[in-house]
Structure formats: C-alpha cells, structure tokens
N, C-alpha and C positions, 0 to 999 in steps of 0.2 A: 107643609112638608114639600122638599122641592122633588122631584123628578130627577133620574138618573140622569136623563136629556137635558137638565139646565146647566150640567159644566161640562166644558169640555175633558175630552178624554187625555188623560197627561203622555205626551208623548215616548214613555220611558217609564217603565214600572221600577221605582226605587225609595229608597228612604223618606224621599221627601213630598215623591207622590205620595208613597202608601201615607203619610203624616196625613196630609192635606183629606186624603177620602178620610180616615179617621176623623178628622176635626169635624168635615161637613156632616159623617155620619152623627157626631155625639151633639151636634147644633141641631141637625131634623128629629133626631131622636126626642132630646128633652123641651122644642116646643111642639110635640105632637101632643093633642091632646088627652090620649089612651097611654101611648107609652113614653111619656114624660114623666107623670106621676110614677110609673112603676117600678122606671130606671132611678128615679131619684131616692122612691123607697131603698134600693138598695145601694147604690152610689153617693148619696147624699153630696156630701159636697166637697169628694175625691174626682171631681170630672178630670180637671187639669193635671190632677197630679200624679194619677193613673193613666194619661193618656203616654207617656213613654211605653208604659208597661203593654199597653193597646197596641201600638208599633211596635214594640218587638217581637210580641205574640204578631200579627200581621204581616209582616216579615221574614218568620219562621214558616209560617203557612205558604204563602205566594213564592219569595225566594229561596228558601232554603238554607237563611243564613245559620239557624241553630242557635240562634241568637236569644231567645224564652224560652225559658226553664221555668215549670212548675206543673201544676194539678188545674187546669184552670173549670172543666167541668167539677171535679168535686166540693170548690169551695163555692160555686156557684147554686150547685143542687144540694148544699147542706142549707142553705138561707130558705124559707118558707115562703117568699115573694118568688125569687127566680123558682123553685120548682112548681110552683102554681102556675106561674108563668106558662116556663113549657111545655108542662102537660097539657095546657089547653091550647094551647100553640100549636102541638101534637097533634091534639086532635082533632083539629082546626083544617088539619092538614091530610086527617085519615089516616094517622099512625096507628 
C-alpha cells in the first residue's frame, strides 16, 4: 500500500484530481491484503464502473458541486460484509 507521501499533491482540487485520488484509493485498496478481500466481497467486479459514481459522491463532499444523489450509508449497511466491517472499524477506533 503506498503512502499518502508517494504522489504528489494535485495542484487544484477538481474533477480530475478528485478522479485520480479515487483511482489510487480503489488500486491500494484492493491489493491490501486485509481490505482487498473485503472490498471485493462487496464490490466484486463493479470497481471501474462504479468509479463515476465514487467521483461524484467526492465531488459533492469536497466541492459542493451537488452533483450525487442517493442513500449511500444505507445501502452500504444493509450488506453484512460492510456492516461488520464498520462496526469493528468502530471499534477499532473507540466508538
């Protein structure tokens, strides 16, 4: 998994930054060796074609563009992998 400190930081938070941290995020993500398997459990093999959906959701958080629309905690904690997940993520954390 690489380090925050292995890319540089994009000069301009926009579309194609936030794309670019997404892409690296969902490449460290599935070969880590803990949470590869677990993202894959529920992702299976929607990486690429969910990853608009991931930028717009990112997008709407950092700039404000309003641009995703949806529920994206519930259909997340209706799956039995993601809510295992972050319960011990949780608690992980001292929640």
């Amino acid at each position: 998994m690489h380090s925050i400190t292995d890319h540089p930081k994009p000069a301009e938070l926009n579309r194609d930054s936030i794309t670019q941290l997404v892409k690296r995020f969902c490449d460290d993500v599935s070969a880590d060796r803990v949470l590869g398997p677990t993202f894959e459990a529920v992702v299976g093999d929607r990486w690429s074609s969910h990853l608009p959906r991931r930028v717009e959701f990112w997008r709407t958080v950092t700039l404000g563009s309003r641009s995703f629309t949806g529920k994206v905690f519930a259909r997340y904690m209706a799956d039995p992998v993601s809510r295992n997940f972050t319960s011990n993520a949780g608690c992980a954390c001292g929640d």
